[in-house]
C-alpha positions in Angstrom: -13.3 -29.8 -25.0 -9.6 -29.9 -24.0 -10.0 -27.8 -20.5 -8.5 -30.0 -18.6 -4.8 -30.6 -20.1 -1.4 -30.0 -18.2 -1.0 -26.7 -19.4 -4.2 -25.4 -18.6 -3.9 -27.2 -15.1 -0.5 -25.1 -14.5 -2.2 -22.0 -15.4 -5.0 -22.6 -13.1 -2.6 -23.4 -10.2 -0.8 -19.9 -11.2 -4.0 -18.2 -11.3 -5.5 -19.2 -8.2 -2.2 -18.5 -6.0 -2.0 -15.2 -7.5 -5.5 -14.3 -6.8 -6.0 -15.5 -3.9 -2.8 -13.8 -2.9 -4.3 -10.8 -3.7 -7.7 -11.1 -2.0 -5.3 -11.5 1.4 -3.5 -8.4 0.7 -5.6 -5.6 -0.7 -9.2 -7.4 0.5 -10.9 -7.8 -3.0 -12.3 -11.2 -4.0 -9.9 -11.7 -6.4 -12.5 -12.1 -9.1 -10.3 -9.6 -11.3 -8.4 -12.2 -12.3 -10.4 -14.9 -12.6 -13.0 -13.4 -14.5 -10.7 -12.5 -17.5 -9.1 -16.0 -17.3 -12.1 -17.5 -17.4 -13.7 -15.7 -20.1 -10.6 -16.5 -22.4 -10.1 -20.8 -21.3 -14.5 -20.9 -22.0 -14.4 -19.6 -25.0 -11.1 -21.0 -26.0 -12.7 -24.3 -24.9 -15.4 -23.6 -27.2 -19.0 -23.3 -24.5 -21.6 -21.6 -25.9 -20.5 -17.6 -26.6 -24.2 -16.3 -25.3 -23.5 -17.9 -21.6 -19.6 -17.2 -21.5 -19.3 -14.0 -19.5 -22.3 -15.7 -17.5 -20.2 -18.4 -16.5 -17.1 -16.8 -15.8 -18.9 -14.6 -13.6 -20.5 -17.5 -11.8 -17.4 -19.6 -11.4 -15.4 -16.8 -9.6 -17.8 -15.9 -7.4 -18.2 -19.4 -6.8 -14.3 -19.9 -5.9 -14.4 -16.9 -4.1 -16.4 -17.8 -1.2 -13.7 -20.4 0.7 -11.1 -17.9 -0.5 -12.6 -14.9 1.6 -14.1 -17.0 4.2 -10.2 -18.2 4.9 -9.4 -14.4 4.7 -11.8 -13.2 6.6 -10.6 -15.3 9.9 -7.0 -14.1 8.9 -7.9 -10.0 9.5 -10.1 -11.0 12.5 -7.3 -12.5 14.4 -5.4 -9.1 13.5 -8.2 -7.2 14.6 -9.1 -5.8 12.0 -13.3 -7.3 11.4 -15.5 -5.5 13.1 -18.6 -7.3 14.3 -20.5 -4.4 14.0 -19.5 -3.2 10.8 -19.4 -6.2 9.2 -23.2 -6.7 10.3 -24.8 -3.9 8.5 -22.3 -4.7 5.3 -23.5 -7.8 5.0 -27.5 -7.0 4.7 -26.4 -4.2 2.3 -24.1 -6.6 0.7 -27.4 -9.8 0.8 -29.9 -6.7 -0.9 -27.4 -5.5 -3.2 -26.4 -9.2 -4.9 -30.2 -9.8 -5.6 -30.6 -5.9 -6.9 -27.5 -6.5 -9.3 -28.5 -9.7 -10.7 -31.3 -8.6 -11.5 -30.5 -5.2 -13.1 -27.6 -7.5 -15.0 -30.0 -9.1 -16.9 -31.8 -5.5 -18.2 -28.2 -3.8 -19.4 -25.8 -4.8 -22.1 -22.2 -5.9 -20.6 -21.0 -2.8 -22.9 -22.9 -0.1 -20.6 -22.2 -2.5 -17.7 -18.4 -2.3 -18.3 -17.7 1.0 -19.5 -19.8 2.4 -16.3 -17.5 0.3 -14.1 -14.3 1.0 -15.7 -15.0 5.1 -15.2 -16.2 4.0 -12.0 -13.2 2.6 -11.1 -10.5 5.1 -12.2 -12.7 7.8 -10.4 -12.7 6.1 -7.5 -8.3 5.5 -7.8 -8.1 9.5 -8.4 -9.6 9.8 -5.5 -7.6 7.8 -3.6 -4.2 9.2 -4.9 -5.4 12.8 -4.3 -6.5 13.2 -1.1 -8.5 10.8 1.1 -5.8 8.1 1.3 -4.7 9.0 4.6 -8.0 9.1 7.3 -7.6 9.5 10.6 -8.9 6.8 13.1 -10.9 9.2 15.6 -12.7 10.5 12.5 -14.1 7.7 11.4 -17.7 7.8 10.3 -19.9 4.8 11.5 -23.2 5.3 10.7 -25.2 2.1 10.2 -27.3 3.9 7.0 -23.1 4.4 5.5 -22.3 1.1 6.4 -25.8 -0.2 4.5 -25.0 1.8 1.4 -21.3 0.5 1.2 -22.2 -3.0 1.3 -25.3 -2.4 -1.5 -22.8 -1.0 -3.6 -20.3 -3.9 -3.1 -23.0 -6.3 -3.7 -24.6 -5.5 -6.6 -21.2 -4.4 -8.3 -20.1 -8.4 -7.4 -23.4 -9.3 -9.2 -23.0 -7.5 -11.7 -19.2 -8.6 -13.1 -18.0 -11.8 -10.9 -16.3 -10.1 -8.2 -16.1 -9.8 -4.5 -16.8 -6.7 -4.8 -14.2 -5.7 -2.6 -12.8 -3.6 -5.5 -15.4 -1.0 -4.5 -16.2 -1.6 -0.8 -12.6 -1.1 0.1 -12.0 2.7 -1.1 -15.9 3.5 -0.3 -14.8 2.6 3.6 -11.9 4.4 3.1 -13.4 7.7 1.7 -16.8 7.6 2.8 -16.2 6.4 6.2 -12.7 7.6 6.7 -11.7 3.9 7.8 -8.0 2.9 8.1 -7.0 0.8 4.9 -6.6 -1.9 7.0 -9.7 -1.7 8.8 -11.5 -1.5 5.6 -9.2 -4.3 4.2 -10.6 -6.4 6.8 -14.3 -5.5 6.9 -14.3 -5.6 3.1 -13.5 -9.8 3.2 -16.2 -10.0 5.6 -18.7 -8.3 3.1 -17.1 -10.7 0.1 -18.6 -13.7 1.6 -21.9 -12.9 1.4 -21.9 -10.9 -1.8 -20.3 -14.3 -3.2 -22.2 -16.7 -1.7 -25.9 -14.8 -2.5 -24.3 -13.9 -6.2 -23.4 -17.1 -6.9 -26.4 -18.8 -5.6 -28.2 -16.6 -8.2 -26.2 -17.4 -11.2 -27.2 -21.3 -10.3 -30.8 -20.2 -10.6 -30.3 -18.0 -13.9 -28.7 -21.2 -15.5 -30.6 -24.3 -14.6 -32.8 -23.8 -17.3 -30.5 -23.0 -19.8 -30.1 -26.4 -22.4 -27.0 -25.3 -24.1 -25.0 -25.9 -20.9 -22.3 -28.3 -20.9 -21.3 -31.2 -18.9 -19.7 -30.3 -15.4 -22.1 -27.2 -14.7 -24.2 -26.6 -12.3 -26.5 -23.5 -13.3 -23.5 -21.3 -15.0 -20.8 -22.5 -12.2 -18.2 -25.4 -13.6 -17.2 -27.4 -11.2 -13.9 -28.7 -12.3 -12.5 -25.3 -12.4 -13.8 -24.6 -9.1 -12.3 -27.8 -7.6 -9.0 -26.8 -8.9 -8.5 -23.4 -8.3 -10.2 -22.9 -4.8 -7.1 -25.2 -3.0 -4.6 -22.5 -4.4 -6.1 -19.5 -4.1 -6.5 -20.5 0.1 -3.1 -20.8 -0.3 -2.5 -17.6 -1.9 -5.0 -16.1 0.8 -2.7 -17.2 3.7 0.6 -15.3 2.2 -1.6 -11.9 1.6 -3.0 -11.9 5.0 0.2 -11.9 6.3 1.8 -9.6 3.3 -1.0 -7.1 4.8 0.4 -6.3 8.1 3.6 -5.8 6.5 2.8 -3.0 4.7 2.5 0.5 5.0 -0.9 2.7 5.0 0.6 4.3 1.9 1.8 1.7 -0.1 -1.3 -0.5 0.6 -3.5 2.9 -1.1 -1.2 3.3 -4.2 -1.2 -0.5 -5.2 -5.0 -0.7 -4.8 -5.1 2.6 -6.4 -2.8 1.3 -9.8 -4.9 -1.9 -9.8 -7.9 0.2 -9.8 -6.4 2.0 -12.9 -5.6 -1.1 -14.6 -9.1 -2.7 -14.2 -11.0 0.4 -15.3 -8.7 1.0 -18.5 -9.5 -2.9 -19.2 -13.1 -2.6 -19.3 -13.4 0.6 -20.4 -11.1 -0.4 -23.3 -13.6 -3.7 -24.1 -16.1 -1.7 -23.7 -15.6 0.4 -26.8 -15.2 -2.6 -28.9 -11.1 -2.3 -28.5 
């Protein structure tokens, strides 16, 4: 197994600042990076092909966790967590981890992936065409909103190894008529503890499995995580402050374009392409 070599240490140091740049800027785990990376080095690195995307998935999630606990501190000093937003995303976020792991287990990653990736370009239309812009004395507040937002961020970040920012983000934005930023903020908040529960659950699924190799613990590798996480915090730091920089508008279309980019991907792998 040659994971560990000076180029695949580079890469990982690229790949962690770059992600974890992006979790600070646009509020997603970062796990859209990381997942794909990781799939590729695994199998590359010749593990098992039955338990790759299992732990790919559990190794982002894992790395996520410092990652959006460091960004979560940077938008509450900018004011933008919300204590009591963040308190009813977070048992949504806690049911919805458990729901998706378990539903993981019952669907194929093709119906899993080509669901998402409609999901997500829907979701960027949507965006671009309209409810980009809310006002802040409209926004909607509603605990039972709030609940369903952070169930759907959950069990999405169960289901593919991701914060699951990439769907809590413009949900706030168009269900609840939040300000990107304010959703930005919430959204790292609700990360945590889709992370945390998600990976926690990935542990369980893989103790038992024998093919796993040296390093793992359930489908998490270590190594990786101990390399990455140190990066991506400092990633985190420049796209917390990168955030406050930039406009409502631009903030919508770059979220809106990575949206795009990850739906064509898995919509694309889906089909067998």
């Amino acid at each position: 197994m040659e994971f560990l070599t000076f180029e695949l240490l580079i890469s990982f140091i690229v790949f962690g600042c770059c992600a974890g740049c992006l979790a600070g800027l646009l509020g997603i785990g970062g796990g859209v990076i990381l997942v794909p990376l990781f799939m590729w080095r695994f199998q590359l690195a010749g593990f098992d092909p039955q338990y790759i995307v299992h732990c790919a998935f559990a190794t982002s999630l894992a790395i996520i966790i410092p990652t959006a606990v460091s960004n979560t501190i940077g938008h509450h000093k900018q004011g933008n967590v919300r204590r009591n937003h963040v308190l009813y995303l977070a048992i949504g976020a806690g049911i919805g981890a458990c729901v998706g792991s378990f539903c993981a287990s019952l669907l194929t990653g093709s119906v899993l992936a080509l669901a998402f990736g409609v999901m997500q370009m829907a979701v960027a239309l949507k965006l671009l065409t309209g409810a980009s812009k809310p006002s802040s004395d409209t926004m909607r507040e509603q605990g039972a909103l709030l609940l369903f937002v952070g169930f759907i961020g959950g069990t999405f970040s169960s289901f593919f190894g991701v914060g699951g920012g990439v769907i809590a983000v413009p949900l706030m934005v168009i269900l609840l008529r939040f300000p990107i930023h304010l959703a930005v903020g919430n959204s790292t908040a609700l990360i945590v503890i889709s992370s945390l529960i998600g990976s926690c659950a990935y542990i369980f699924m893989g103790w038992q499995v024998k093919s796993i190799e040296e390093g793992f613990l359930g489908f998490v590798y270590f190594p990786a995580v101990l390399l990455v996480v140190p990066f991506s915090l400092f990633g985190a730091r420049i796209g917390v402050r990168l955030a406050q920089y930039c406009s409502h508008a631009k903030m919508v279309k770059v979220f809106s374009l990575l949206l795009i980019c990850v739906g064509v991907k898995m919509i694309w792998s889906s089909l067998g392409g």
